[in-house]
N, C-alpha and C positions, 0 to 999 in steps of 0.2 A: 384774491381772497385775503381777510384780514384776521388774523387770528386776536380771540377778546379772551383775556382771562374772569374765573366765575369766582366770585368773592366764598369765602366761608359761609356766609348765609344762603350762598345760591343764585346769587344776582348777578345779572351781567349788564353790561352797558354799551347800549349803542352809541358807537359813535357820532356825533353831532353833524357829521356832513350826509352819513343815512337818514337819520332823525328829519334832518329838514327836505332833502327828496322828500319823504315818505307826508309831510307834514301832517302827522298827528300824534297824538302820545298814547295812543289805541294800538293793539294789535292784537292779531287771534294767533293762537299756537298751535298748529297740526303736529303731530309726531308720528313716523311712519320709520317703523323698525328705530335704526338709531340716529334716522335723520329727523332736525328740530324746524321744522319753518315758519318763518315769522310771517304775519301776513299784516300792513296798515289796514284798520277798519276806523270808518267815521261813528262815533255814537252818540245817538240825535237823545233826548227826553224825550219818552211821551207823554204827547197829546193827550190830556186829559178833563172829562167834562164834570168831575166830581168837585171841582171847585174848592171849598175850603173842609178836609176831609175831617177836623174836627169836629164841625159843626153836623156831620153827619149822626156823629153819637149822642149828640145832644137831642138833635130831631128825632131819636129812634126812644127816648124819653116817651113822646108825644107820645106814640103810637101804644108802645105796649101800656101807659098807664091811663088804661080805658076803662072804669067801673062797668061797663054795658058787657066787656068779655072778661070779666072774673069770675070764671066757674067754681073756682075753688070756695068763695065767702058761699055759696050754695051751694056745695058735695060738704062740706063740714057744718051747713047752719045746722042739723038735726043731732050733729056725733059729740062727742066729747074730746080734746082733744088732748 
């Protein structure tokens, strides 16, 4: 067992010969009463088919500005407003 000290902020550091076992710079933190344990996790990106998600807000222009569905220019043609 090695014992690490926790900086002022709260951080600690793993030693560079665990580190590279473990090879990742991922880990999940279980805590179970006042035990801490590290766990290495790999964490992939997802896979995603939305392509370029700006371009989404842009297309959704299209959609809503349909003069065929503005109810409102006829619920107000008769009113004052």
């Amino acid at each position: 067992m090695q014992i690490i000290k926790i900086s002022p902020k709260g951080q600690i550091t793993i030693p560079k010969k665990y580190r590279d076992m473990c090879d990742t710079g991922n880990f999940a933190l279980e805590v179970s009463g006042k035990t801490i344990i590290l766990k290495p996790v790999e964490v992939k990106p997802v896979e995603s088919d939305l392509g370029d998600f700006s371009a989404l807000g842009l297309s959704s222009f299209d959609f809503w500005d349909n003069d065929d569905d503005d109810i409102y220019d006829e619920f107000y043609k008769d009113k004052e407003v």
